[in-house]
C-alpha positions as CSV (number, residue, x, y, z in Angstrom):
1,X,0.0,0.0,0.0
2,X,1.1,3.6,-0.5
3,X,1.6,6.5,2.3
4,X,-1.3,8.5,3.5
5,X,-0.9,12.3,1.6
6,X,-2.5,13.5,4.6
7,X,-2.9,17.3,3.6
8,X,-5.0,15.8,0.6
9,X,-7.5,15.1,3.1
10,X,-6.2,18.4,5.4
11,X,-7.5,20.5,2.2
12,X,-10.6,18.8,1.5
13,X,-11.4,18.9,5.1
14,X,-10.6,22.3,5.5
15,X,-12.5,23.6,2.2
16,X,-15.8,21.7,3.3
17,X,-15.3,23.4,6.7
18,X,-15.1,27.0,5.1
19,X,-17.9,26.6,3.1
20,X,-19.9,25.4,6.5
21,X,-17.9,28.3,8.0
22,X,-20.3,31.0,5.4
23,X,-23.4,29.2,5.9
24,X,-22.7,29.4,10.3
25,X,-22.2,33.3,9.8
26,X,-24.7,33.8,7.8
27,X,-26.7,32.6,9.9
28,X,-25.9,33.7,13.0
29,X,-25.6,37.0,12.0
30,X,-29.3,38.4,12.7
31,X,-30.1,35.4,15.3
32,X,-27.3,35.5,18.0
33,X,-26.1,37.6,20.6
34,X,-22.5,38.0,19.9
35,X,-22.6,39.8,16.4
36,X,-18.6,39.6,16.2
37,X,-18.6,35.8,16.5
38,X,-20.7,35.8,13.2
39,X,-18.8,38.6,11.1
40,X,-15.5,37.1,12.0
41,X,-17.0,33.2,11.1
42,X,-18.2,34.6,8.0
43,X,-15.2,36.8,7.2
44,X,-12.9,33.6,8.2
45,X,-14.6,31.7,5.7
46,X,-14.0,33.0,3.1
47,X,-10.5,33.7,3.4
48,X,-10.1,30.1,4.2
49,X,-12.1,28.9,0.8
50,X,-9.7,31.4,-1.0
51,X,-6.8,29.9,0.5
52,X,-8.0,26.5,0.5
53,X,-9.7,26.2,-3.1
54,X,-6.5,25.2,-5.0
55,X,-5.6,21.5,-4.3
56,X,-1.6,21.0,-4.1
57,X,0.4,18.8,-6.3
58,X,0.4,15.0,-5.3
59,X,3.9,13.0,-5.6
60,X,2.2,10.6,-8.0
61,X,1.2,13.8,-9.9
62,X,-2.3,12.0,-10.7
63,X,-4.4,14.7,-9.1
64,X,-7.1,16.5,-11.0
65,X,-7.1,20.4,-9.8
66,X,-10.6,22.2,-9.2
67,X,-11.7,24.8,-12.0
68,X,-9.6,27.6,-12.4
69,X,-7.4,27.3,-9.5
70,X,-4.2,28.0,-11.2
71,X,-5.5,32.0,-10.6
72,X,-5.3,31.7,-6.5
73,X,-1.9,29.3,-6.9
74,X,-0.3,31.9,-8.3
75,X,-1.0,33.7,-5.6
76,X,-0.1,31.4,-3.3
77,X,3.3,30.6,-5.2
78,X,4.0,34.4,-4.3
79,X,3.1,34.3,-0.4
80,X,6.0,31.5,-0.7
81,X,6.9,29.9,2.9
82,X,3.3,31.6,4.2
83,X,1.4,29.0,2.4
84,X,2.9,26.1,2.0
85,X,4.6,25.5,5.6
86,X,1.6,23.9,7.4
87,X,2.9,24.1,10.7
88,X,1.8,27.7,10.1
89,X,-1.6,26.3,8.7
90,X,-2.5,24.1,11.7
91,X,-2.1,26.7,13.8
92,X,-3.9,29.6,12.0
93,X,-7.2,27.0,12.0
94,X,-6.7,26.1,15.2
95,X,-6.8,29.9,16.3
96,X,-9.7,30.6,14.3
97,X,-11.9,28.1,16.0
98,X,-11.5,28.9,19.0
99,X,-14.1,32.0,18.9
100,X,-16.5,29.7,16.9
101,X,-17.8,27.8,19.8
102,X,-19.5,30.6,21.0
103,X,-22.5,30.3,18.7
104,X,-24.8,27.0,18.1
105,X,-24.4,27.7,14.3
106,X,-20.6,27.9,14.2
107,X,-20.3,24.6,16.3
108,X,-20.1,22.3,13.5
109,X,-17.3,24.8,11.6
110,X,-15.7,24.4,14.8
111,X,-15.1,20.9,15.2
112,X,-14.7,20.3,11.0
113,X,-12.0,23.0,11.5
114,X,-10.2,21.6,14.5
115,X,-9.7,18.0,12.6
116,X,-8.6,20.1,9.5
117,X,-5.9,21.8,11.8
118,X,-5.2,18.0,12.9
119,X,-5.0,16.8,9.7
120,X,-2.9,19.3,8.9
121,X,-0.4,19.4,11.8
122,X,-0.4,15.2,11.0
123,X,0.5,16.2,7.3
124,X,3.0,18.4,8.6
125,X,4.8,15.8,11.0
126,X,4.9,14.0,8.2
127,X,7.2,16.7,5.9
128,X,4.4,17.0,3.1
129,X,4.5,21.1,1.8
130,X,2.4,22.6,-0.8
131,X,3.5,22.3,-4.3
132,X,0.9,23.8,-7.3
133,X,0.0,21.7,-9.8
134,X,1.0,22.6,-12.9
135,X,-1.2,24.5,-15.2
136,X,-1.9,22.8,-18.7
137,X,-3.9,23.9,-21.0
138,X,-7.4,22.4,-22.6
139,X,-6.2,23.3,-25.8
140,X,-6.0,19.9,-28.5
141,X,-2.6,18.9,-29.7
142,X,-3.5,17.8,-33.0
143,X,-6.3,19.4,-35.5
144,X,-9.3,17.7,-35.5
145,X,-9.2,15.8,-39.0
146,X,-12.2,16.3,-41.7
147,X,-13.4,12.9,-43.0
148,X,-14.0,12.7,-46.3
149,X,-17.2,12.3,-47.8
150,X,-18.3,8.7,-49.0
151,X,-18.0,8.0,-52.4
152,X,-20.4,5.1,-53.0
153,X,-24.0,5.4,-51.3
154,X,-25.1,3.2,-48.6
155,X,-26.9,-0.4,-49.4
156,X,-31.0,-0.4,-50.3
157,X,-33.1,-3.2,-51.2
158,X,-33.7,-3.8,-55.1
159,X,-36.5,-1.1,-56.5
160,X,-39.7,-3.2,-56.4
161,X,-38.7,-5.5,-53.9
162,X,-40.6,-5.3,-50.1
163,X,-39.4,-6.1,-46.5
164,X,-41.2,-8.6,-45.3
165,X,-40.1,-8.8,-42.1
166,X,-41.7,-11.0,-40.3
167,X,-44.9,-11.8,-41.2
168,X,-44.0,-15.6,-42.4
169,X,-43.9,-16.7,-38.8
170,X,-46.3,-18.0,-37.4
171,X,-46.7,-18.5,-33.3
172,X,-49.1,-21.3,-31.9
173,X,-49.7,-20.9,-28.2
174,X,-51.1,-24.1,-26.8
């Protein structure tokens, strides 16, 4: 069996728990007390989708990226050491759950962020660092060839002859 790429499933976790992390502050914004828990949940997420949407480069190199996430990993080839040292990404989740359980709607972003910052922290025990995939285009590498047309037309029955199909059988049921 192969090694575990743990921040595979660090990224995946941590996308799905951004995207919970909008929903929880939208919601609690107009239904609970502490209006800062919900800005700051809501704000949070979607920094953390940002950050989290490209996928990095496997060591197979068999990994499919999402749509259009060669934009952000240029980005994140830029930041450099911020964002691919996930030391530095385990702890940044793990800080921005902690104001989270504060709310009933930002518990579940809570505890899908805390195993992300796990997962993460594993991955990073484990010397994995983010590498973008390489961006290849959709565009063909050969021109589509133009079949030529048929010279001879296609087999018919004789003029004046019928398909009869088959109404020669006959079927007895007993």
């Amino acid at each position: 069996m192969g090694q575990i790429e743990w921040a595979m499933w660090a990224n995946q976790q941590a996308f799905t728990s951004a995207i919970f992390m909008v929903i929880g502050g939208i919601i609690a914004l107009p239904t609970f007390d502490p209006f800062g828990v919900g800005v700051f949940t809501l704000v949070a997420g979607v920094v953390i989708f940002i950050f989290e949407y490209p996928r990095s480069k496997r060591r197979k190199g068999t990994n499919r990226p999402r749509w259009f996430q060669h934009y952000i990993s240029d980005v994140l080839k830029f930041l450099g050491p911020v964002s691919s040292n996930y030391y530095l990404r385990s702890g940044v989740y793990f800080v921005c759950s902690v104001p989270q359980v504060f709310t009933l709607p930002t518990l579940i972003n809570t505890v899908c962020l805390l195993v992300a910052s796990a997962l993460y922290f594993t991955a990073a025990v484990k010397d994995e660092k983010w590498q973008p995939v390489p961006y290849e285009s959709k565009e063909r590498k050969t021109p589509l060839k133009v079949k030529e047309v048929p010279s001879r037309p296609p087999p018919r029955n004789p003029v004046g002859a019928e398909n009869t199909g088959f109404d020669d059988i006959t079927v007895e049921i007993s």
